[in-house]
FIKOLKOL-674413 format. One record per residue (C-alpha): residue in three letters; x, y, z. Coordinates in steps of 0.25 Angstrom, whole numbers. Each point is the difference from the previous one (the first is absolute). Layout:
N
<node r="ALA" X="X" Y="Y" Z="Z"/>
...
This chain:
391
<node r="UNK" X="-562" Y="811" Z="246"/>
<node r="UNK" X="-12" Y="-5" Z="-7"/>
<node r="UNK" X="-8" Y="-11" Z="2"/>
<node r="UNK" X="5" Y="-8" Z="-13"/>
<node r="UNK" X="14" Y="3" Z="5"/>
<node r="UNK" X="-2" Y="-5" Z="14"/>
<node r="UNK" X="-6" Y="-14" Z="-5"/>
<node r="UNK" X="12" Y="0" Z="-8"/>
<node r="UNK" X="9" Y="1" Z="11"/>
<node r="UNK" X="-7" Y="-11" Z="8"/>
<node r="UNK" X="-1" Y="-9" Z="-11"/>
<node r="UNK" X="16" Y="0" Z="-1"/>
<node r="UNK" X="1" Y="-2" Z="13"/>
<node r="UNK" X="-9" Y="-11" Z="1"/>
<node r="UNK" X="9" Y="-6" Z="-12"/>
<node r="UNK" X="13" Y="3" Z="9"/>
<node r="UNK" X="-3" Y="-1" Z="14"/>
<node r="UNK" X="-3" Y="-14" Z="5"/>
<node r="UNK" X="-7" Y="10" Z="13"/>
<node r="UNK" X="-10" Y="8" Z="-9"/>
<node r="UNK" X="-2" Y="-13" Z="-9"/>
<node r="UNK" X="-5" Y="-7" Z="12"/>
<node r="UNK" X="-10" Y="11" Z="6"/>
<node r="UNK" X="-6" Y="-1" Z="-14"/>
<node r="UNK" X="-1" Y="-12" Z="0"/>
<node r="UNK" X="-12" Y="-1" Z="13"/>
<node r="UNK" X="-10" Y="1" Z="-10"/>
<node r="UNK" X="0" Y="-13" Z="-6"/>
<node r="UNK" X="7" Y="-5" Z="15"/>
<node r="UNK" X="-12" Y="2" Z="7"/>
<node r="UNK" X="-9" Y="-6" Z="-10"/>
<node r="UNK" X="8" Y="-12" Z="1"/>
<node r="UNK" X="-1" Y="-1" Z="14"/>
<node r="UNK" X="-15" Y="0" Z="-1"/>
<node r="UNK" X="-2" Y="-10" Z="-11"/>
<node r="UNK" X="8" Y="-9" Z="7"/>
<node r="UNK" X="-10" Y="1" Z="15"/>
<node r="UNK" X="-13" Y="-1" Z="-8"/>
<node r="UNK" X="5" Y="-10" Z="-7"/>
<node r="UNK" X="-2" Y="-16" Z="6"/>
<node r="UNK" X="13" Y="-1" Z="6"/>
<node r="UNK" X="1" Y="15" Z="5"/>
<node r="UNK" X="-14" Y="-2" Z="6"/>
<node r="UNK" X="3" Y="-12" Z="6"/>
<node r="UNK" X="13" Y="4" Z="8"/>
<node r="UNK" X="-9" Y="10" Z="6"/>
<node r="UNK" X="-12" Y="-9" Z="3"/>
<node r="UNK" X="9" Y="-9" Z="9"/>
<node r="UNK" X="6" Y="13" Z="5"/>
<node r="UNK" X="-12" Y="4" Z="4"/>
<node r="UNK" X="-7" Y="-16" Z="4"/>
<node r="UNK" X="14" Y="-2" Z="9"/>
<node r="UNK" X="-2" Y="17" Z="6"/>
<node r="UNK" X="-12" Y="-5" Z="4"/>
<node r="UNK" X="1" Y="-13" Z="7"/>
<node r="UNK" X="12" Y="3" Z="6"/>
<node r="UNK" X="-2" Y="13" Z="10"/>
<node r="UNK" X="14" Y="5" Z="0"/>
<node r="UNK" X="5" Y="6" Z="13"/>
<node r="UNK" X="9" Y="9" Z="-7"/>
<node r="UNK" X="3" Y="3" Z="-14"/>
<node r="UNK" X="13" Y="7" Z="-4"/>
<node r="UNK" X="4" Y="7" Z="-15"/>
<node r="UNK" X="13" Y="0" Z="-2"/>
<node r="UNK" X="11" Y="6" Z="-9"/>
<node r="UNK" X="12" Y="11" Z="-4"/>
<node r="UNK" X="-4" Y="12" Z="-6"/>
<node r="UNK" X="-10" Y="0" Z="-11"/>
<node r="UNK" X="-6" Y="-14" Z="3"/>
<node r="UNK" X="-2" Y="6" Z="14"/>
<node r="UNK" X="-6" Y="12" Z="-4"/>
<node r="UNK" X="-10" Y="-7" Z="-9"/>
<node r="UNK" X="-5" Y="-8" Z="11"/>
<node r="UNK" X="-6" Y="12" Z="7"/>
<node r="UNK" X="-12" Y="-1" Z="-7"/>
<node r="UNK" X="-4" Y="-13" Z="4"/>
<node r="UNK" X="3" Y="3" Z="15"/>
<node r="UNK" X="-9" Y="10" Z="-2"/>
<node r="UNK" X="-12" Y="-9" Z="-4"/>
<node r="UNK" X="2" Y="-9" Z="8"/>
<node r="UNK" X="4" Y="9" Z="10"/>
<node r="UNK" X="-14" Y="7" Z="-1"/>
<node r="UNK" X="-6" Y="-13" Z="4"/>
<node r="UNK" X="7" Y="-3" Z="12"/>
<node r="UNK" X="9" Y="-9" Z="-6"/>
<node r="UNK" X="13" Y="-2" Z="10"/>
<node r="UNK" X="9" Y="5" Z="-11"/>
<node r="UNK" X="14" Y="4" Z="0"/>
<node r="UNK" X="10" Y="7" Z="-11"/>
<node r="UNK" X="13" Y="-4" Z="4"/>
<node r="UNK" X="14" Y="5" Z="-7"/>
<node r="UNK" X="7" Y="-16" Z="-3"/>
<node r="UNK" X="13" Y="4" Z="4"/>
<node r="UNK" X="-6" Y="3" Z="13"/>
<node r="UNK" X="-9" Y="-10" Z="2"/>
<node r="UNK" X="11" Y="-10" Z="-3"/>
<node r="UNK" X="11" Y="4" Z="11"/>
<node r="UNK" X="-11" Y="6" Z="9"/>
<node r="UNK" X="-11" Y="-10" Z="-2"/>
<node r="UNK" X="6" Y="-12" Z="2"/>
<node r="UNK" X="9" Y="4" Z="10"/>
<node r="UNK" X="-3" Y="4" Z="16"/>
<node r="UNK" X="5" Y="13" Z="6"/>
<node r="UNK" X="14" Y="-9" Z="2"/>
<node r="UNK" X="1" Y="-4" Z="-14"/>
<node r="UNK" X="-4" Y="-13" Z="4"/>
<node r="UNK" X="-7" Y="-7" Z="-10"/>
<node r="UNK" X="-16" Y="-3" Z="1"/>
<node r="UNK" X="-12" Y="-4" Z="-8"/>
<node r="UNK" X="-14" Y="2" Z="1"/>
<node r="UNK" X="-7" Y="-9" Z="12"/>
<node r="UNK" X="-13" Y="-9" Z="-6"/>
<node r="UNK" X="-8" Y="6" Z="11"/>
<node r="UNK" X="0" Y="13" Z="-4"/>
<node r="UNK" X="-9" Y="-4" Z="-15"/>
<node r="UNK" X="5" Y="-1" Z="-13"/>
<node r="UNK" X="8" Y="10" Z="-9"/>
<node r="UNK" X="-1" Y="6" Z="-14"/>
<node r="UNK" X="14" Y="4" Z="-4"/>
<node r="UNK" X="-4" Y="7" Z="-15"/>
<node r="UNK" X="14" Y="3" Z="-5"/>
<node r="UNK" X="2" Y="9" Z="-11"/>
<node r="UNK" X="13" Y="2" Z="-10"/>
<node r="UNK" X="-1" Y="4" Z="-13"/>
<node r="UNK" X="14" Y="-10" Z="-3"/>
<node r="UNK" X="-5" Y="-10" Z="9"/>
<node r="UNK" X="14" Y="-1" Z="4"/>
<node r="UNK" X="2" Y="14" Z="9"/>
<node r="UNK" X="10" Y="-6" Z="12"/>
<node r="UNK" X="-9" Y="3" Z="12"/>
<node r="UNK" X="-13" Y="-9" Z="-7"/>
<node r="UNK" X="10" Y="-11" Z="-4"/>
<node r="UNK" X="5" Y="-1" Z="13"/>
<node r="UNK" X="-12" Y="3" Z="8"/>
<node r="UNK" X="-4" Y="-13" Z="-10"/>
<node r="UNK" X="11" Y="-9" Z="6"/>
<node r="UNK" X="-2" Y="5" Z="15"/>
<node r="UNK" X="-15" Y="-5" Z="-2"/>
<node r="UNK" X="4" Y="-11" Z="-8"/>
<node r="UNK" X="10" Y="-7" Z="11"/>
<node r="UNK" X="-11" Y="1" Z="10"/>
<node r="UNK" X="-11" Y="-11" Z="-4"/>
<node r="UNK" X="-13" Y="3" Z="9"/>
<node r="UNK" X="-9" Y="5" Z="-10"/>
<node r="UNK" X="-4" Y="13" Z="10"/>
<node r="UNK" X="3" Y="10" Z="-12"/>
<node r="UNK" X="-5" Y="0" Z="-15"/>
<node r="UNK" X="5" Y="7" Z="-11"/>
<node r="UNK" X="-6" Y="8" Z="-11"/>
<node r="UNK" X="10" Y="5" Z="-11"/>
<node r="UNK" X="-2" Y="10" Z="-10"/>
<node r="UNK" X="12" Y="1" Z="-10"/>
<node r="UNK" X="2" Y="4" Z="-14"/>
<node r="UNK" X="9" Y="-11" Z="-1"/>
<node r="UNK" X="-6" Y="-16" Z="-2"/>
<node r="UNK" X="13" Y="-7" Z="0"/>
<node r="UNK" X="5" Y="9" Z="13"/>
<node r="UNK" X="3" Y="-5" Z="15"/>
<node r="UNK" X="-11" Y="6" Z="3"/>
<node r="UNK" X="-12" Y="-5" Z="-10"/>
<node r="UNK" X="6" Y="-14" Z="4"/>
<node r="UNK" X="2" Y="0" Z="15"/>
<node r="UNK" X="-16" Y="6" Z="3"/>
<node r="UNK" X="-12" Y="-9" Z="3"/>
<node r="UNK" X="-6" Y="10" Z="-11"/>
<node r="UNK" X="4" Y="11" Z="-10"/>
<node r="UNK" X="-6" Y="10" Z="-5"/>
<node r="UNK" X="7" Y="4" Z="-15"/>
<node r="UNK" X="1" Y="15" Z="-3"/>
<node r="UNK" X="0" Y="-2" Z="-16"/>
<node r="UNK" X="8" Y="13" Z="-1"/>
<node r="UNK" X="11" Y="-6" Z="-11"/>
<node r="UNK" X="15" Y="2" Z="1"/>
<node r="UNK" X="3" Y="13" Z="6"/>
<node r="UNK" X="15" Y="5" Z="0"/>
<node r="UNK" X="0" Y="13" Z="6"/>
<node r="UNK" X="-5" Y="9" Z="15"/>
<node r="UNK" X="-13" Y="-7" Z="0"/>
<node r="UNK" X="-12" Y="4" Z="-6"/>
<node r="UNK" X="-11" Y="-10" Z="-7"/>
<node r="UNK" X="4" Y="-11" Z="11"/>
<node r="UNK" X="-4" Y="11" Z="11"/>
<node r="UNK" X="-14" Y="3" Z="-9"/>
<node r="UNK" X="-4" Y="-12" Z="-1"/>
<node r="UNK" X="5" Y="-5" Z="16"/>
<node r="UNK" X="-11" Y="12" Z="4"/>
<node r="UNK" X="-9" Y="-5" Z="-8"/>
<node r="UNK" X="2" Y="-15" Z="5"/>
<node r="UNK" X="0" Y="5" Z="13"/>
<node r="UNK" X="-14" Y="7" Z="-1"/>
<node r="UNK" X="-6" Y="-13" Z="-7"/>
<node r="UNK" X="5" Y="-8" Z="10"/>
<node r="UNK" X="-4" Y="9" Z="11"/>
<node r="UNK" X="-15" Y="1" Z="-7"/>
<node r="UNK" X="-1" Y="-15" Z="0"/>
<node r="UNK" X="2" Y="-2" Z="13"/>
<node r="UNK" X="-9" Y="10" Z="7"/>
<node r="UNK" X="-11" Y="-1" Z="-8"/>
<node r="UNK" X="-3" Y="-12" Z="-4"/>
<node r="UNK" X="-12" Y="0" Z="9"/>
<node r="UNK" X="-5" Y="10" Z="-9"/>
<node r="UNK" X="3" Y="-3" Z="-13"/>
<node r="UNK" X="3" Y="-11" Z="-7"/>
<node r="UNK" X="15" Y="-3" Z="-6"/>
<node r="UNK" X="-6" Y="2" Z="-14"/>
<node r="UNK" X="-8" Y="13" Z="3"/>
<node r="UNK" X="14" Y="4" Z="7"/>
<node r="UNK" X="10" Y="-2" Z="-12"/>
<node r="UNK" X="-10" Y="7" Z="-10"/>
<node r="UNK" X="-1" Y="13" Z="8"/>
<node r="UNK" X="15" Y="-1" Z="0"/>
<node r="UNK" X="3" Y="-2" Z="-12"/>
<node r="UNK" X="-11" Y="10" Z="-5"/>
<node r="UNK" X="8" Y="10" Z="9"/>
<node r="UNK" X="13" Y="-5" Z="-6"/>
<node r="UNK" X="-4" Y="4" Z="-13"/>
<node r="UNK" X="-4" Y="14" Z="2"/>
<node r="UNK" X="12" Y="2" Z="8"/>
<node r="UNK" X="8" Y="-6" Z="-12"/>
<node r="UNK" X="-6" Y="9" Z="-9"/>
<node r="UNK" X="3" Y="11" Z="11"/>
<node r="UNK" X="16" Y="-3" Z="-3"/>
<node r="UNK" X="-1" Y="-1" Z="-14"/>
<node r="UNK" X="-4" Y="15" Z="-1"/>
<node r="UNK" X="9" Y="3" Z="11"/>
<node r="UNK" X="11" Y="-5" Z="-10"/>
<node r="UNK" X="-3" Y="4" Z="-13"/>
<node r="UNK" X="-8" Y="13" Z="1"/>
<node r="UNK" X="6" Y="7" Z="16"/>
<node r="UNK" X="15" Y="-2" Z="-2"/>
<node r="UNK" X="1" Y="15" Z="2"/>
<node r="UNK" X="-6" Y="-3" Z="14"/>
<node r="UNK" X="14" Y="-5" Z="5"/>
<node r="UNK" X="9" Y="13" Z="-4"/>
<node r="UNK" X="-12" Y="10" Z="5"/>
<node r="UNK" X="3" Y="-6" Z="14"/>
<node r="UNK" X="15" Y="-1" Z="-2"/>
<node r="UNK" X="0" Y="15" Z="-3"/>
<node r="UNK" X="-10" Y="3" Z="11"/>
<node r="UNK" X="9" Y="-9" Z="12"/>
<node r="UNK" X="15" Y="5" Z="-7"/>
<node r="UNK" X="11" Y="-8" Z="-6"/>
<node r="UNK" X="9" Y="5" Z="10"/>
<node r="UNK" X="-12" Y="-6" Z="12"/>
<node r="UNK" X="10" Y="-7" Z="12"/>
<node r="UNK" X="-11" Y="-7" Z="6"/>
<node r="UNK" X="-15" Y="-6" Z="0"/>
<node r="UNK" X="-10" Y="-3" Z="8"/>
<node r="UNK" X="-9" Y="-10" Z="-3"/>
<node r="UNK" X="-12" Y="2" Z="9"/>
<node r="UNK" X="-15" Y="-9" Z="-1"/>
<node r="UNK" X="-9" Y="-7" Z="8"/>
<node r="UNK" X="-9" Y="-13" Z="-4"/>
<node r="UNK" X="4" Y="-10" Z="-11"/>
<node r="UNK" X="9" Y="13" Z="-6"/>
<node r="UNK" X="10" Y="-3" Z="10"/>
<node r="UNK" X="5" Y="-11" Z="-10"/>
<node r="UNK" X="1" Y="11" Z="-10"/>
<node r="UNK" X="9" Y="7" Z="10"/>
<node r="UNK" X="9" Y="-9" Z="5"/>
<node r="UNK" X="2" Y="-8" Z="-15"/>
<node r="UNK" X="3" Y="15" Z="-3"/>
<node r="UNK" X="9" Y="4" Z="11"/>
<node r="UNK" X="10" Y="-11" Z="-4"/>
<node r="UNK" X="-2" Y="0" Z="-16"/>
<node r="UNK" X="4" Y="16" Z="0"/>
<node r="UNK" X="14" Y="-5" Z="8"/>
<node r="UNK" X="2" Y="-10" Z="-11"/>
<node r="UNK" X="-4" Y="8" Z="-11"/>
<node r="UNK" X="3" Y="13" Z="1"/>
<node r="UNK" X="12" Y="-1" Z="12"/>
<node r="UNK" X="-7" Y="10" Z="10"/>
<node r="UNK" X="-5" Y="-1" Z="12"/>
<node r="UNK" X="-15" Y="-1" Z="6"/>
<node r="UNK" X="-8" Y="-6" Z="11"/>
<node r="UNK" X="-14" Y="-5" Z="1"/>
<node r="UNK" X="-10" Y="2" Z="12"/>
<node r="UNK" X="-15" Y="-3" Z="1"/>
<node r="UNK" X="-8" Y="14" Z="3"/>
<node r="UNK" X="-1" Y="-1" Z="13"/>
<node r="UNK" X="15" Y="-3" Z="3"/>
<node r="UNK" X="2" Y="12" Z="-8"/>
<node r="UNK" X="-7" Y="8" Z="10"/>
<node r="UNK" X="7" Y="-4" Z="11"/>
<node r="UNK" X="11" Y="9" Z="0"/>
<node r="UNK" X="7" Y="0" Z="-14"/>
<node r="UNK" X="-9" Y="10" Z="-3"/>
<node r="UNK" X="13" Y="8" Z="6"/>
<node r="UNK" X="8" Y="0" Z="-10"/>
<node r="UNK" X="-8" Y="7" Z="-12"/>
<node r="UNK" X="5" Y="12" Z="-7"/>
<node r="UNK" X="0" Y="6" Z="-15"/>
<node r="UNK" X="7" Y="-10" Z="-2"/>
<node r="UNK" X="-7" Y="-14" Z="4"/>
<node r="UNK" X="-6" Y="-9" Z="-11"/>
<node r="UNK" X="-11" Y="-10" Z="3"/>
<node r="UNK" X="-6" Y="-9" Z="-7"/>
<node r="UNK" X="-14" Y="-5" Z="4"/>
<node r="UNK" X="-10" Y="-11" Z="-4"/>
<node r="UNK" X="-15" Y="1" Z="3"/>
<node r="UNK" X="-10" Y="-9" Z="-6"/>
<node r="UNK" X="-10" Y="-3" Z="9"/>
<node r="UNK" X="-12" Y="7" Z="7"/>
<node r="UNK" X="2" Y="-4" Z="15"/>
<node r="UNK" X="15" Y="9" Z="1"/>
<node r="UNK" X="0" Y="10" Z="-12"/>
<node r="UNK" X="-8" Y="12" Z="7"/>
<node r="UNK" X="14" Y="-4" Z="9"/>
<node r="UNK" X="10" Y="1" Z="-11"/>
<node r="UNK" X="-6" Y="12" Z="-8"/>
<node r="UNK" X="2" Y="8" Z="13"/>
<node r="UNK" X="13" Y="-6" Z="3"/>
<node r="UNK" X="5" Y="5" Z="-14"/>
<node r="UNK" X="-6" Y="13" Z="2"/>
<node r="UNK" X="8" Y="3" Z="15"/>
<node r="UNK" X="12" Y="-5" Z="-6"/>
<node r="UNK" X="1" Y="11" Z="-13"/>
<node r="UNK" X="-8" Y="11" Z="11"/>
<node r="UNK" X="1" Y="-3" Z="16"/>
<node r="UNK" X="14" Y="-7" Z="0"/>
<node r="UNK" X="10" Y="6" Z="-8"/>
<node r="UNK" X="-4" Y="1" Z="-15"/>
<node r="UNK" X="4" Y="-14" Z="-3"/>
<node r="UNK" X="-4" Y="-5" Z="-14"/>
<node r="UNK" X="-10" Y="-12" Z="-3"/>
<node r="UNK" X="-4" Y="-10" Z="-11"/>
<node r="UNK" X="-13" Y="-4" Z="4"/>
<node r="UNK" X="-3" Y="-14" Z="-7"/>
<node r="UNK" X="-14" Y="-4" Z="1"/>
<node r="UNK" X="-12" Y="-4" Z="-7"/>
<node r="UNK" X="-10" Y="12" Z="4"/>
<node r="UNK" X="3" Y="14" Z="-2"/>
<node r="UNK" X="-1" Y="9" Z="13"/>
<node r="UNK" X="-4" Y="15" Z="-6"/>
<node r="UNK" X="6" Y="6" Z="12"/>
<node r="UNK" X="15" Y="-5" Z="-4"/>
<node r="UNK" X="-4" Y="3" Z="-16"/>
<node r="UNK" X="9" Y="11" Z="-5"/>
<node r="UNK" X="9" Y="0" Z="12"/>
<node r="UNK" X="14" Y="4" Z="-4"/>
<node r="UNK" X="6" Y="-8" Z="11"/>
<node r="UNK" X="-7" Y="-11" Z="-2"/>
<node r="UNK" X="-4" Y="-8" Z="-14"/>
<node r="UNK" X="-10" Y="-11" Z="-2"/>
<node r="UNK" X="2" Y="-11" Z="-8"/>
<node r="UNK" X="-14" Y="-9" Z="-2"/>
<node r="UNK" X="-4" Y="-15" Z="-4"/>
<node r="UNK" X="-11" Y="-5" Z="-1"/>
<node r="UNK" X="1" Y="-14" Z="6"/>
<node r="UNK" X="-11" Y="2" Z="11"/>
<node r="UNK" X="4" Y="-14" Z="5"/>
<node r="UNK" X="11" Y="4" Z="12"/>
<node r="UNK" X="5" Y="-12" Z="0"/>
<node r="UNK" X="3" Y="-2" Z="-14"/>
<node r="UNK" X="4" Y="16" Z="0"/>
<node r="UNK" X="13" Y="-5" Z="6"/>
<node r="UNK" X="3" Y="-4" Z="-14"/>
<node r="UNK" X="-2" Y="13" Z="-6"/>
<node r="UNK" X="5" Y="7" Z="10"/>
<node r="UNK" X="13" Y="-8" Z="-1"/>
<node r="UNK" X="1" Y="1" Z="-14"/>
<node r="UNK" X="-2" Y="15" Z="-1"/>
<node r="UNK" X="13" Y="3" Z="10"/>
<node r="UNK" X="7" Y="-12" Z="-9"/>
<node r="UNK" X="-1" Y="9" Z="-11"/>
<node r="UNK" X="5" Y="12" Z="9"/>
<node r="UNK" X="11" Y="-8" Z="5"/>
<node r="UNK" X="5" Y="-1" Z="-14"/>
<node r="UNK" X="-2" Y="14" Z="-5"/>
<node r="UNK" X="8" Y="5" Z="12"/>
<node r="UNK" X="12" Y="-11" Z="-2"/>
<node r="UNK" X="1" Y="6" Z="-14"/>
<node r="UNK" X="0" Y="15" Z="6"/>
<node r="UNK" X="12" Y="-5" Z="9"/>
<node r="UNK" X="6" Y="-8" Z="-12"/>
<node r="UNK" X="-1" Y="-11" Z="6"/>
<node r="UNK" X="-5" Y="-13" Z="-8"/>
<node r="UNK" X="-12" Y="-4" Z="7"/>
<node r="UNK" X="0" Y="-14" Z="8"/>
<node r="UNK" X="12" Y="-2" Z="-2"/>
<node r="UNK" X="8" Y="-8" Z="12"/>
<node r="UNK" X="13" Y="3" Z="6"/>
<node r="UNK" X="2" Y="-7" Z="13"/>
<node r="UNK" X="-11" Y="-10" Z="0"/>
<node r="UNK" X="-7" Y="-9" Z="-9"/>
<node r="UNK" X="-14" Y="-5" Z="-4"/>
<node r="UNK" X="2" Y="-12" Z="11"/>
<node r="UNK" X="6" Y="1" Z="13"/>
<node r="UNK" X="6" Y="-11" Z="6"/>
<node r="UNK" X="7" Y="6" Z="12"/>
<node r="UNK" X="-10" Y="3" Z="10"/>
C-alpha cells in the first residue's frame, strides 16, 4: 500500500471511528492541558499544591484508581518515590474494601497519631464506583486525618466536587477505550510530580516553562508520527501476526505505564489476550514459557535500565526459544539492528517521562491496525462501558 493510500485509510477512520478520532486528537489535547497549568488559575492550583505538600509533611501519600488513571499515576510515584517520598499506588477497588476494612471486615479509619494522609484520587469520569464510594467512606468520617487531591477529566463529577482540590485534565469529551485523557493524566502526573520534588531547586515558573518547552517538541513529535509514520502501525502488525494469541508487554521505569495502559487497551480493542510485567518480574521465571512462537512488546526509554532491556530482547529471539520482540524506545541499540526476530521502533522524546506518551501512542496505533487485521472495529465495547459503576 503506498503512503498516500495509507493516510487515506487513517483519515476514514478518523472520520468513522470515534477510537481513531480520539488518538488524533492528543495533539491539540495535550496542548490544552498545558495552556491551562501556565496559565493563572493552572499555576495557582499547583502553587497551593505544592505551599500545602510542604507544610503539611504527609505520613503517607496514596494514588489511587482503576485501570488507566492508575497506570498514569506511576510516574509520579516514581518521582516522588526517588526522593523518598512514603508513596503508595494502590488499585481503588482494593483500597476500598481492604483499606478501610481490618482482616475481619471490620471497619477502621486511619488513627491521628500515625500523621496526615494525601489520598490523590484519580478517575478520568470522576464517577468510577470504587472513587465514589471510597469518597463517602471518608466522607461519613469527620476528623480531617486524610486529604484528598482529585485529578478528573470531568468538573461537574463526584469527584472534582467532594476533593479539598482538583487537578482538571483538559483533555475534552472522550467517548471511546481511552486515549487523550490517559496522555494528558501522564503528563499531569509528571507536572505534578516535578512540582513537588523540586521546588527547592527551581522555582514554579522556571518548572512549567521547561515543561511546556518539552510539551512542545513532544507534540511536534506526535504530529509527524500521525501524519507522515502511519505505515509504522502495519509494519509491526505484519512483523507480531494477525493471528498473535497473546502479548507481553514487558518495561522498566516510567514505561511501565506504557505497559500496563497497553496490556488493557489491547483486550478492549482488539479482543486478545496480553499481560504486563516490569523487566525484572520478567526474569523471574516467565522466562519459561518462550518459544517461536512468543511476542513481546518492550518499552525502553531511559539510560539507567536499557543496556538491561537490549540484552533482554536479544536472549529472548537467541537464548530462550526464538521468541519475537518489538523494541520501542528512544535510542537505537546497533547490536539488536537488523535482527530478524527482533524490530526496533525509535522516538525521539529523550524525556522518559514524557516518552510514556509516545510510547503509548505508537502501540495505540498498532492496537488499531491489528483490530482491523481481525476485522474487528477498534475500540469498540461489548460487555463494559466507558464508566463503571459496579465495582
Amino acid at each position: 500500500m503506498t503512503s498516500n493510500a495509507i493516510n487515506e485509510k487513517w483519515k476514514s477512520l478518523e472520520e468513522s471511528n470515534s477510537f481513531v478520532h480520539e488518538i488524533f486528537q492528543q495533539p491539540e489535547a495535550i496542548l490544552d492541558l498545558v495552556k491551562f497549568y501556565t496559565g493563572d488559575e493552572g499555576r495557582g492550583l499547583l502553587e497551593d499544591a505544592l505551599v500545602s505538600f510542604s507544610i503539611t509533611g504527609y505520613s503517607q501519600i496514596i494514588i489511587t484508581g482503576m485501570g488507566s488513571s492508575l497506570f498514569a499515576g506511576k510516574i509520579l510515584e516514581i518521582l516522588l518515590s526517588s526522593c523518598w517520598f512514603p508513596v503508595t499506588r494502590m488499585d481503588a477497588g482494593e483500597l476500598l474494601y481492604y483499606g478501610f476494612s481490618d482482616v475481619n471486615g471490620e471497619k477502621r479509619y486511619p488513627k491521628e497519631d500515625n500523621g496526615k494522609i494525601l489520598l490523590i484520587l484519580v478517575s478520568q469520569s470522576g464517577e468510577s464506583s470504587e472513587i465514589v464510594k471510597i469518597l463517602n467512606e471518608i466522607k461519613s468520617r469527620k476528623e480531617g486525618i486524610i486529604d484528598t487531591w482529585g485529578i478528573t477529566n470531568s468538573l461537574d463529577s463526584t469527584l472534582s466536587k467532594e476533593v479539598d482540590t482538583c487537578f482538571p485534565l483538559h483533555a475534552g469529551p472522550e467517548r471511546s477505550v481511552t486515549s487523550k485523557t490517559y496522555s494528558n493524566c501522564l503528563i499531569l502526573m509528571y507536572m505534578l510530580g516535578l512540582t513537588l520534588v523540586n521546588h527547592s531547586k527551581m522555582d514554579l515558573d522556571a518548572i512549567l516553562h521547561v515543561i511546556q518547552e518539552q510539551v512542545l517538541e513532544l507534540e511536534r513529535s506526535i504530529d509527524e508520527l500521525l501524519h507522515h509514520q502511519l505505515s509504522l502501525a502495519g509494519k509491526m502488525v505484519k512483523f507480531v501476526g494477525k493471528d498473535v494469541d497473546y502479548i507481553a508487554f514487558v518495561a522498566r521505569g516510567a514505561s511501565i505505564a506504557t505497559i500496563e495502559q497497553a496490556a488493557l487497551n489491547i483486550k478492549e480493542t482488539a479482543k486478545i489476550p496480553s499481560g504486563s510485567l516490569t523487566g525484572g518480574q520478567f526474569r523471574h521465571g516467565p522466562i519459561e514459557m518462550i518459544n517461536k512462537d512468543t511476542r513481546v512488546i518492550a518499552c525502553t526509554s531511559d539510560g539507567i535500565t536499557r543496556k538491561i532491556l537490549e540484552k533482554m530482547a536479544w536472549d529472548i529471539a537467541h537464548t530462550w526459544g526464538g521468541g519475537k520482540v518489538i523494541f520501542i524506545t528512544n535510542r537505537y541499540c546497533e547490536k539488536l539492528d537488523g535482527e530478524p526476530r527482533i524490530l526496533q521502533v525509535k522516538h525521539d522524546i529523550e524525556n522518559p517521562f514524557l516518552a510514556t506518551v509516545m510510547e503509548i501512542l505508537i502501540i495505540q496505533l498498532f492496537m488499531v491496525e491489528l483490530a482491523l487485521e481481525r476485522d474487528l472495529e477498534p475500540g469498540v465495547f461489548k460487555y463494559s462501558s466507558k464508566i463503571t459503576k459496579e465495582g
